[in-house]
Structures are given as C-alpha cells and as structure tokens.
C-alpha positions as CSV (number, residue, x, y, z in Angstrom):
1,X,-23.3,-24.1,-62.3
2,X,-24.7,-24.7,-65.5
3,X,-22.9,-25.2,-69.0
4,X,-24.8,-23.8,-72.2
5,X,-23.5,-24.0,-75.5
6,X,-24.9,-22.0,-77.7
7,X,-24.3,-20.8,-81.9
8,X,-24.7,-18.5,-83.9
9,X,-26.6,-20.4,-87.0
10,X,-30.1,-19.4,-87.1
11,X,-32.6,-22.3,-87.6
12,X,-32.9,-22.3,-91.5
13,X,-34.1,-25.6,-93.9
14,X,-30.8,-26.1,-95.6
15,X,-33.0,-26.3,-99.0
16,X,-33.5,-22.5,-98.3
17,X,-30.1,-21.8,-97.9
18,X,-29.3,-22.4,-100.9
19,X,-27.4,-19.7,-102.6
20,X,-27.1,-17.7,-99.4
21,X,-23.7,-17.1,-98.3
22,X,-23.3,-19.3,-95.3
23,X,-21.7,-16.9,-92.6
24,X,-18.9,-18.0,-90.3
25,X,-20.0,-19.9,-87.7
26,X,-18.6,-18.6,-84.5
27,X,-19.3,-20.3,-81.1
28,X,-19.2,-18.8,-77.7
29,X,-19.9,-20.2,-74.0
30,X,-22.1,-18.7,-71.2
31,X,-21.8,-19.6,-67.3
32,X,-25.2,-18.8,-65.6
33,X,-26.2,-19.5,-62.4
34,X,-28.5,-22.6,-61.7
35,X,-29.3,-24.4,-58.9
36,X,-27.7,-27.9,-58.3
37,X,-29.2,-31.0,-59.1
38,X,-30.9,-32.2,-56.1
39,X,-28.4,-35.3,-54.9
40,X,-26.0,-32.3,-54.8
41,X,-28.0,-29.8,-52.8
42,X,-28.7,-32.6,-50.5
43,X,-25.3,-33.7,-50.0
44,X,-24.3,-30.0,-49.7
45,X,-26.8,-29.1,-46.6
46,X,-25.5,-32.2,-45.0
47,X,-22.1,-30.8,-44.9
48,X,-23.3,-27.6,-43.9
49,X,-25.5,-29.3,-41.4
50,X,-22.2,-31.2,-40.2
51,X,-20.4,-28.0,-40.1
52,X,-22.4,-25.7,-38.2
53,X,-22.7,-29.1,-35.5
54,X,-19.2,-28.7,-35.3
55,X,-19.4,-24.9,-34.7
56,X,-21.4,-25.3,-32.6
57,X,-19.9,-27.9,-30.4
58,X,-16.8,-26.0,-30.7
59,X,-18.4,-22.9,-29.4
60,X,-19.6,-24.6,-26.9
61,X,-16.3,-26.4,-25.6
62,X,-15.4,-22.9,-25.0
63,X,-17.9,-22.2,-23.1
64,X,-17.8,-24.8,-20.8
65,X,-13.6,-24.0,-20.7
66,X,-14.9,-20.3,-19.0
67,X,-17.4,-22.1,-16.8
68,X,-15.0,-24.6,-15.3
69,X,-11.8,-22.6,-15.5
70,X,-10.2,-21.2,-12.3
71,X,-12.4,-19.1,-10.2
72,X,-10.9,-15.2,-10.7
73,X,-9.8,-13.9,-7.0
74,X,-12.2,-12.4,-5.2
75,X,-10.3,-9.0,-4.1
76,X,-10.0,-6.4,-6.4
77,X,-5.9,-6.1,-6.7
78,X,-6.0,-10.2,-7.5
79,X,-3.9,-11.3,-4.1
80,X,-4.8,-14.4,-2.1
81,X,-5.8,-14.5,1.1
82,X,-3.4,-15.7,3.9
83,X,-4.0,-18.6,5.9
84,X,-2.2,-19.3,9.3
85,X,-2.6,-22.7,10.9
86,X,-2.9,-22.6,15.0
87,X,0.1,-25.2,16.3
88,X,-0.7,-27.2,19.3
89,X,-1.5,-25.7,22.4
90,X,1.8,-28.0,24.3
91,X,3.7,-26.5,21.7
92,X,6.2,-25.4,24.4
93,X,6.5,-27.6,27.6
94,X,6.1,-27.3,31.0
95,X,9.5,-27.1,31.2
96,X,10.2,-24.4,28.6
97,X,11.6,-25.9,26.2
98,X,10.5,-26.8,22.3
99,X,8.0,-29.8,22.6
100,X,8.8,-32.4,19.8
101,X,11.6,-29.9,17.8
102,X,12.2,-32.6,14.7
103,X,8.5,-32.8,14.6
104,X,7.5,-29.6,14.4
105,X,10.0,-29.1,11.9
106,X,9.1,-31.3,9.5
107,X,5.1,-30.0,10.3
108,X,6.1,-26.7,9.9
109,X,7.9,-28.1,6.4
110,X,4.9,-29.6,5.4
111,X,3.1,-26.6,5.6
112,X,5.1,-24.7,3.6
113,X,4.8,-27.0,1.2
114,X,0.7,-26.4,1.4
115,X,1.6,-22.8,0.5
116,X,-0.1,-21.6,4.1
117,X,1.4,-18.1,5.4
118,X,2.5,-19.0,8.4
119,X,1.5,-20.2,12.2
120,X,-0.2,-19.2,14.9
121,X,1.1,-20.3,19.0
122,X,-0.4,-19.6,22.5
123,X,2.4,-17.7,24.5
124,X,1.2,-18.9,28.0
125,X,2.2,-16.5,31.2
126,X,1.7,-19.6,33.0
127,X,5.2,-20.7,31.1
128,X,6.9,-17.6,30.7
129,X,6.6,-16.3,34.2
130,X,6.4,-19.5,36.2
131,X,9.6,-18.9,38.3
132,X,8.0,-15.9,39.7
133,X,7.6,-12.1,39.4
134,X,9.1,-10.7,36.8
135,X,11.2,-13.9,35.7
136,X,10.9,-14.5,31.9
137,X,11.6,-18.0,29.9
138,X,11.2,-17.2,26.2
139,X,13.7,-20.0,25.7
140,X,11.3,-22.7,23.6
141,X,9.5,-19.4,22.1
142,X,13.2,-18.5,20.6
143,X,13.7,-21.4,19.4
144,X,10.3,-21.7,17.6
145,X,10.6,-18.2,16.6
146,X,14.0,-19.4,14.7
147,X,12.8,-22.5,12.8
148,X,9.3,-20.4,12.0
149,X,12.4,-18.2,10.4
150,X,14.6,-21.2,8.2
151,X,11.1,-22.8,6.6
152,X,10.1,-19.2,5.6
153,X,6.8,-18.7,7.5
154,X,5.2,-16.1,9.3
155,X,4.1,-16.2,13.3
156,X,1.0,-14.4,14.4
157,X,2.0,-14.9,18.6
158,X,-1.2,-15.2,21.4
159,X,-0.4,-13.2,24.8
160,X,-2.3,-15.7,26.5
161,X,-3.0,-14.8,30.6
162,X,-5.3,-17.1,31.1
163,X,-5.5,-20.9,32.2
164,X,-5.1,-24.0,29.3
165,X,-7.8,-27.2,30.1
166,X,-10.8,-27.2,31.7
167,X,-12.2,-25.9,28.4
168,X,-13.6,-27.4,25.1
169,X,-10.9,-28.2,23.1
170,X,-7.7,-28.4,25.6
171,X,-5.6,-31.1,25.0
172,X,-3.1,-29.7,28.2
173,X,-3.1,-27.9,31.3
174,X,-1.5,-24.9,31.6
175,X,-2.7,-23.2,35.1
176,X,-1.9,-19.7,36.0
177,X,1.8,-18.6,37.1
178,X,2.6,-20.4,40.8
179,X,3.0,-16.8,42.5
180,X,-0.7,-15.9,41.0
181,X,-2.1,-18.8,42.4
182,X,-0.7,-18.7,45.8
183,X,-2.0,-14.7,45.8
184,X,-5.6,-16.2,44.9
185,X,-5.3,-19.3,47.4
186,X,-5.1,-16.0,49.9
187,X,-8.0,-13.8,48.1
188,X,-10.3,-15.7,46.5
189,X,-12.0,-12.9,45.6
190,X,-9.3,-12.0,42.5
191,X,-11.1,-14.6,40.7
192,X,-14.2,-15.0,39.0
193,X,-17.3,-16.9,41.3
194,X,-20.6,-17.8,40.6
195,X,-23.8,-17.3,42.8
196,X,-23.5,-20.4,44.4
197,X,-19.9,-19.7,45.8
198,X,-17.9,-21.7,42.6
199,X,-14.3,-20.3,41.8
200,X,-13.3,-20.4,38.5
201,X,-9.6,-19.7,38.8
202,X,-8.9,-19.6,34.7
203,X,-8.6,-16.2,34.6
204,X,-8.3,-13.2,37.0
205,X,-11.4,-11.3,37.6
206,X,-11.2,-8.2,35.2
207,X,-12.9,-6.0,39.0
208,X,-8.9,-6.4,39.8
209,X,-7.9,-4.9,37.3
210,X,-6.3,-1.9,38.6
211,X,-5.8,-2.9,42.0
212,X,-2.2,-3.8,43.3
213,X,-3.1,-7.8,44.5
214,X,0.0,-9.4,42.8
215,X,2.7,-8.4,45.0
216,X,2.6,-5.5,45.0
217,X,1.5,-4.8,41.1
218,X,-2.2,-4.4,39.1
219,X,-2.8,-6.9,36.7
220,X,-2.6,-4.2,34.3
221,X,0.9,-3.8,35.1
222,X,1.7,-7.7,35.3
223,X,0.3,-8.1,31.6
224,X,2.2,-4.7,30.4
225,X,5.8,-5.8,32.2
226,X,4.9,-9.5,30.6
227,X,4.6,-8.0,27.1
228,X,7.6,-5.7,27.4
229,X,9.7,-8.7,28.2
230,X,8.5,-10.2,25.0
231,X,9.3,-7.2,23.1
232,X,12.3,-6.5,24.0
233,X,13.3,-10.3,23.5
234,X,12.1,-10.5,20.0
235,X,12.0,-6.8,18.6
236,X,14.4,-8.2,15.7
237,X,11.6,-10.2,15.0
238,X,8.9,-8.1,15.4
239,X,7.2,-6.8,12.0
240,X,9.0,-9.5,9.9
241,X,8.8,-13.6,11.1
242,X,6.8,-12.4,13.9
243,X,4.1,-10.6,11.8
244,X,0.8,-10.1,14.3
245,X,0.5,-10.5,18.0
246,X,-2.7,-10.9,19.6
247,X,-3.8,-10.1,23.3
248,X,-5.8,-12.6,25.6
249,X,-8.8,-10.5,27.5
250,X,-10.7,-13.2,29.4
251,X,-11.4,-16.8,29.7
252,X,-9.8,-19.1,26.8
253,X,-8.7,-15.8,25.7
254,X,-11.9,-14.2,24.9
255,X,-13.4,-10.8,26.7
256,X,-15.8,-12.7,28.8
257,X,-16.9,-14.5,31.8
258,X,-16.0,-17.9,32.1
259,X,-19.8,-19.0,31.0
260,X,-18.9,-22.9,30.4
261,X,-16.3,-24.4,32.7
262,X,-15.8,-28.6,32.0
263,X,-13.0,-28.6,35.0
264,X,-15.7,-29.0,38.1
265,X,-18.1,-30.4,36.1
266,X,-20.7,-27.7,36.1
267,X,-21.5,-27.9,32.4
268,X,-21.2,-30.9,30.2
269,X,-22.1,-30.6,26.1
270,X,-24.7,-31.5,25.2
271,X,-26.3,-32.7,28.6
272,X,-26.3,-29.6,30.6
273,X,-27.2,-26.2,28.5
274,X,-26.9,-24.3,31.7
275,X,-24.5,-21.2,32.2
276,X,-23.9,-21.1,35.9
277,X,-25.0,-17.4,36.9
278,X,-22.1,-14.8,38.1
C-alpha cells in the first residue's frame, strides 16, 4: 500500500495572493492500491513459494498414509478369513493315548496367541478300531478334543480310512486296522494292484465297496458304523469346538488311485516320473 498526502492549497505565487482571502487549509489522506517495492514482492513469492512446498508435501504425506495404510478386507461384510493349522499326523499314538500332552498344549497356546481359528487332526481307523470290529478308542481324541476346548480353538476332524507312510510327507506309520489286514492277507484282491501284480495295501479298493469282505460287513458299512461311533462320542462337541469334519475317499485321503507309492520303491521324486499303471 501506498501513502499519499495530498492538500487542498492550489499552486498560487504567494505575490498573487495577496489580498485574497487565504482559505482554510484542510488536509485529508488517501489509501490506494500499489504494487510493492520489488525486495518486498520478491520476499513475498518466496514465502508463497515456501508455502505451497509445504502444501504440497503435506498433501502428499497423506497420500502416501492411504497408500501404505492397512490393506481394506477383501470380503464384502469386512470379516477375516479363518485359518486352521494341520497338527502332526502322531498326534495320537499307537497306543491311543495323547502324544506329547504338555506340548501340544503349550503349541496349541501358542497358536492362539497367533490369532489362527483353530486345528486340524487325522482321526486314523487304523487307531480307533485297532482292537477289532466294532471296538472304538476315542480316548487320546477326547482328550485333544478337551484341551482344543480350554485354549479356545476350533477342530476341523479328518475321518481318515486309509494307511499313514509310504507317502510324501509321512512322518509315521499308521497301517490299516489288524482285522482289515488279515481279511486282505486272505483276498488280495480288496486292494488296489497294478499291471504287474504290485499290492498297494494303503487303502481298500473302492470295486469293494459294497461287498460284505470285512467279516461279514461292506466297507460302506465299516466307514458308516466308524463315524457313528464318533458321533455319538462327541455330539456335545459337534457344531461348537468340533466345527468341520472331513471324510477320507482314497489314498492319503484323496478320491484316487494310489498313483505314487514311496513304500516299495516304485516311484522316487524326482528320479522316477513314472505312475505305475492299474
């Protein structure tokens, strides 16, 4: 801003005034609009110049605060997804009891602690039903069943009727029930056999599956007998700690021939890409 003074006087030779009746002399100030001198427009655009740099980085800041903040969930309704962790496959020994109990329970602490759903465990027939037909040991099952319970998990259980080891990734051997065997040591046949005459005794053959071979019951009715046991032994459990079960169809659990057998040493990763034919 500029400052103008400015009077009223007209610019007269005093000599000419003379005689004239001098009039008051009033004074009065103006404001107008001027630009600044030019050190003070240049230090003004330097603060400007600093200012919108700040903006700027400050605008940015929250930019990069959107791009690096948490990732939004990927379903709709915002809830995570659940994770279950597979325990070992000895989880229960041979014997039916709780393999390593103060270990798993501080495992199954731990995973709590990792915010993880719950567990996952094989429930092998060749266990359960070991003592023969019809003669159930859910004993080490219970008591995994109960300390799944105290930590606050959740159990997804495996009906698993087929063989542990001889597989990728066995760490045990759990064969099939004794009784089964012996039937199979009489009829080869109820088990799965290549073109050149192999057994593979993991598993029986799904051809038997309707056909009484196991004293006097299908398979069919072996597996459906096995689960109602289980049932009926946990149905307190069932749709809260126990919250899936899943059912074994084949070889390592999975509806299909037994394509990759380690046990006899037909096929070796990654030496021997072969599948023996059936």
């Amino acid at each position: 801003m500029a400052l103008t003074l400015r009077s009223s006087t007209s610019f007269i030779n005093p000599k000419d005034t003379k005689g004239l009746k001098t009039p008051d002399i009033s004074s009065s100030i103006f404001f107008t609009p001027s630009k600044p001198p030019c050190s003070i427009r240049a230090k003004i655009s330097t603060q400007e110049a600093h200012l919108c740099h700040e903006n700027a980085m400050v605008s940015e800041g929250r930019k990069n605060q959107v791009l690096h903040g948490l990732p939004t969930p990927h379903n709709k309704n915002g809830s995570r997804v659940p994770v279950f962790v597979m325990l070992p496959l000895d989880t229960v020994s041979f014997g039916g009891n709780l393999n390593k109990p103060r270990a798993m329970n501080a495992s199954l602490m731990a995973l709590k602690s990792a915010g993880v759903e719950g567990v996952m465990v094989d429930a092998w027939w060749g266990l359960v039903e070991k003592d023969g037909p019809m003669k159930y040991n859910w004993e080490g099952y219970a008591e995994l069943v109960q300390m799944v319970q105290r930590h606050g998990l959740k159990l997804q259980v495996v009906m698993s009727f087929h063989q542990c080891g001889g597989n990728v990734g066995d760490s045990c051997s759990i064969p099939l029930p004794p009784w089964v065997l012996e039937e199979i040591s009489k009829n080869t046949d109820l088990v799965y056999t290549d073109r050149s005459g192999r057994r593979n005794p993991e598993y029986i053959s799904l051809g038997c599956d309707s056909i009484p071979v196991l004293r006097g019951r299908t398979p069919i009715q072996v597996y459906s007998d096995y689960m109602r046991s289980f049932h009926n032994r946990f149905k307190d459990y069932l749709g809260g700690v126990i919250a899936e079960i899943q059912v074994g169809m084949g070889p390592c659990g999975e509806l299909r021939y037994p394509s990759y057998p380690e046990s006899n040493g037909t096929w070796r990763f990654p030496w021997n890409w072969g599948i023996p034919m059936l």
